[in-house]
N, C-alpha and C positions, 0 to 999 in steps of 0.2 A: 504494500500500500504506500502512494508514496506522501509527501507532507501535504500536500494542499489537499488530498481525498480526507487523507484523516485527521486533519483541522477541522474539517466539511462533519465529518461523521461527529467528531466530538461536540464542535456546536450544537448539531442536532440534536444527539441526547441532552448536552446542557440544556437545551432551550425546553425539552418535553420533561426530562426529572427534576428540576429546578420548580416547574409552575408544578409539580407535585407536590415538591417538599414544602414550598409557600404555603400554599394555598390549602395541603390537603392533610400532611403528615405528619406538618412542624409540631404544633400542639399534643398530637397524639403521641409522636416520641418524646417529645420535652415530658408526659404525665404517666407513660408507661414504663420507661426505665430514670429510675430514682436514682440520687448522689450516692456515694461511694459511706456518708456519714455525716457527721455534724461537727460542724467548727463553732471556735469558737469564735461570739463576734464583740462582746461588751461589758459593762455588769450597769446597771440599773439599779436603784432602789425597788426594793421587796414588795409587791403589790400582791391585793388578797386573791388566792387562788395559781397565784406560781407555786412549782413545785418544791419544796423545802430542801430538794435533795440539790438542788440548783446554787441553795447559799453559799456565798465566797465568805467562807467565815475571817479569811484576814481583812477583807475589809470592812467586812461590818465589824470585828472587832476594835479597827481603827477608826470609825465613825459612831460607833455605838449605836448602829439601826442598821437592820435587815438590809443585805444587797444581794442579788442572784446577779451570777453569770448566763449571760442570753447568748444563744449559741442559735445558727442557723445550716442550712443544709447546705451541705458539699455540692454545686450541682454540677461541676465538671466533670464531664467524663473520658473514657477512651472506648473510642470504635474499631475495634477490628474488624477488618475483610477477609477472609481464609475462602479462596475462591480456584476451583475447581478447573485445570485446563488442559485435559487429558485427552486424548483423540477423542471419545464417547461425545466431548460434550460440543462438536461440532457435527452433530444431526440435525435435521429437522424436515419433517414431510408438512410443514405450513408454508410460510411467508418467512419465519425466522430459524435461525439453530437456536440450540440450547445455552449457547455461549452467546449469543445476543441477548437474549434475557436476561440472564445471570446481570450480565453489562447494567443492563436498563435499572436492575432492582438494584443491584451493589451501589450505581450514581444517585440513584432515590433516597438510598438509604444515608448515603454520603452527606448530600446535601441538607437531610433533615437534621443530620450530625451536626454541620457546622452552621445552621442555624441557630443552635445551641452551644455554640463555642465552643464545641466538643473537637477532641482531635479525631484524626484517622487515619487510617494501617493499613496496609494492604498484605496479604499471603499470596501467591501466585503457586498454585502445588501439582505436579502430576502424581510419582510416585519417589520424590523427593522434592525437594522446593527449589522450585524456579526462580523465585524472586518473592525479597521484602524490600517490603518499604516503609520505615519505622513513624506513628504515629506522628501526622503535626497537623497544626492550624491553616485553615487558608482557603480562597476559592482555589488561585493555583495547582498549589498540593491535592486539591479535590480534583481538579482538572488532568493532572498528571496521574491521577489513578486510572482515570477513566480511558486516558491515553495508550496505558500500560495493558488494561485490559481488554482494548481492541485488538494492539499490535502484538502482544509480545507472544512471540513462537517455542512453542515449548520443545524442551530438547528431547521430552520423555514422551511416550503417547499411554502409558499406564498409568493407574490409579493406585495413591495408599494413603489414607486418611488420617489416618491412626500418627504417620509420622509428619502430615501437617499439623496435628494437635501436639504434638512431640516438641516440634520447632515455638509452636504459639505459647506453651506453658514454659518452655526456656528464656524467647524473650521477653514475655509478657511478666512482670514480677508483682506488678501490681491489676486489680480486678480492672477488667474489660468486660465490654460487649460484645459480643466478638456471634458473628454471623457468618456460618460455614454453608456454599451455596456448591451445590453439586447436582449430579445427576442420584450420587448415594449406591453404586453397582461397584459396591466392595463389601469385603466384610473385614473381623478380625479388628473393627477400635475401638469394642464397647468395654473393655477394662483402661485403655488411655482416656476414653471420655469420661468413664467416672471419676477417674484424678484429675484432669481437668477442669472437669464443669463444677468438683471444690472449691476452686477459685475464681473462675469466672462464668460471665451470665450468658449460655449458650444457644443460639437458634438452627434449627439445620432447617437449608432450605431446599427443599426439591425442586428441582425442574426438570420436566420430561416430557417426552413426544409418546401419544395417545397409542401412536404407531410402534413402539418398544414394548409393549406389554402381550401382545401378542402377533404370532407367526402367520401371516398369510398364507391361502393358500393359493401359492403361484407354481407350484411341479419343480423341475429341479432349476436348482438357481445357485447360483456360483456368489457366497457373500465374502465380505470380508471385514474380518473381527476390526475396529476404530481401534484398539489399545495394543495389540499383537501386530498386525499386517499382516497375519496369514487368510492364506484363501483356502474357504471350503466349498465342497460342493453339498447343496441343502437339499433335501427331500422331502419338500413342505407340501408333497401329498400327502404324508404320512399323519394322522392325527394323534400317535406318541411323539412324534418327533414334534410334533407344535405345542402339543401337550407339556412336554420336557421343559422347552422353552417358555411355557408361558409359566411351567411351577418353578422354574430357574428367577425367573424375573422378581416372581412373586417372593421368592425367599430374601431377595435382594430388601424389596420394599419393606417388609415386615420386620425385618432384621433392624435397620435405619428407622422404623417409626418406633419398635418394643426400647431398642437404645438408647435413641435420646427421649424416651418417656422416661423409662427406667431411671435415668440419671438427673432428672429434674430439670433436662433441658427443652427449649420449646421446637416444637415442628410445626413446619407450613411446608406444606405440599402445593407445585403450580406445574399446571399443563402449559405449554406455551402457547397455545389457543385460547389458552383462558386470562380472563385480566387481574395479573397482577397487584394493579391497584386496587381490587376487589379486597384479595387475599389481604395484603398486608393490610389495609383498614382495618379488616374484621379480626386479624390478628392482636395487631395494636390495644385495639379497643376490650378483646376479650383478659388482657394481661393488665390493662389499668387498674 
């Protein structure tokens, strides 16, 4: 892609995730994930109905009348991206792949961030990590995420999850938000997500084409695996053989909704025919 196409492209998503974030998400993330804690911010004199456990006893011992320290919420946070960029997730039998979505939600998501003066992160992972980019302020920095996750060509076309949360709980020392968006057609990270999602607030997002869930039947057909590059020849007369694949698929899916349930992290599932915007609203608002 050369500069001026993908200047073109990033505009465009600015222009469409931005009048999201305004208009539609800002509020609902600023009310659905809360500050890190409570600082403090002053001390006042003692009024009826403050909490007594609040009293700055040295100062009221040096004024001789009740003071509490008033303390307010933490409301900075960090956004993590851990975003998925494996051959798989360059499908799509619509209008878009699955790595055009990801794109659209990740910038949504971005910008609702730094409407909230939040930082943001990016992970870039196949079946080791392609690229970070450590948490900071800015439209910029938001813009150069969105950059990254057009252009950048991965060296890997497999998938492993388990060691982008690996990487995420190494750098991350302190609590994130932290939004893992994939297609989820791995197994093997529901004991890293549990130590993980200890420390930080985790969503996994799915996205996938209508058309992975099950096998056509189109007679023999020559495919080829997105994550290997090998070619098989398919016999998708066979209704075991569609059957296989569709309980294959299925174990994929269930595996990635029982995990992140199990471990207290949140799941949103999206087709990419479906809107997005729907999703995350109703998300949002279900978690306020």
């Amino acid at each position: 892609m050369d500069t001026k196409e993908l200047l073109k492209k990033v505009r465009k998503i600015e222009i469409k995730t931005r009048r999201l974030s305004d208009h539609i998400f800002g509020g609902e993330y600023h009310s659905t994930f809360k500050g890190r804690g409570m600082t403090f911010s002053e001390v006042r004199q003692y009024q009826f109905g403050d909490d007594v456990r609040n009293i700055d006893w040295n100062v009221t011992a040096r004024y001789n009348e009740p003071f509490v320290k008033v303390f307010e919420e933490e409301r900075e946070l960090t956004m993590m991206l851990v975003a998925d960029i494996s051959g798989s997730q360059f499908f799509g039998t619509t209008a878009q792949f699955k790595n055009e979505i990801i794109t659209e939600i990740a910038a949504t998501l971005a910008f609702s961030a730094l409407q909230n003066n939040d930082k943001i992160g990016l992970i870039l992972f196949s079946d080791k990590i392609e690229l970070y980019i450590p948490p900071k302020k800015g439209k910029s920095h938001v813009l150069r995420i969105i950059r990254e996750l057009l252009e950048f060509e991965s060296e890997s076309k497999k998938t492993d999850i388990a060691e982008a949360l690996k990487f995420l709980s190494n750098v991350m020392k302190k609590k994130a938000i932290v939004f893992v968006l994939s297609d989820f057609m791995d197994e093997d990270y529901d004991h890293t997500l549990k130590i993980v999602g200890k420390k930080h607030d985790i969503t996994g997002i799915r996205v996938y084409d209508k058309h992975e869930e099950n096998l056509p039947n189109l007679g023999l057909i020559m495919a080829e695996d997105e994550e290997t590059g090998e070619l098989v020849t398919v016999n998708t007369r066979s209704r075991k053989v569609r059957n296989n694949y569709a309980a294959y698929h299925r174990e994929r899916v269930d595996y990635f909704q029982n995990s992140f349930t199990r471990n207290g992290a949140g799941v949103l599932n999206n087709r990419i025919d479906e809107s997005y915007v729907k999703k995350l609203l109703g998300y949002f608002k279900r978690r306020a």
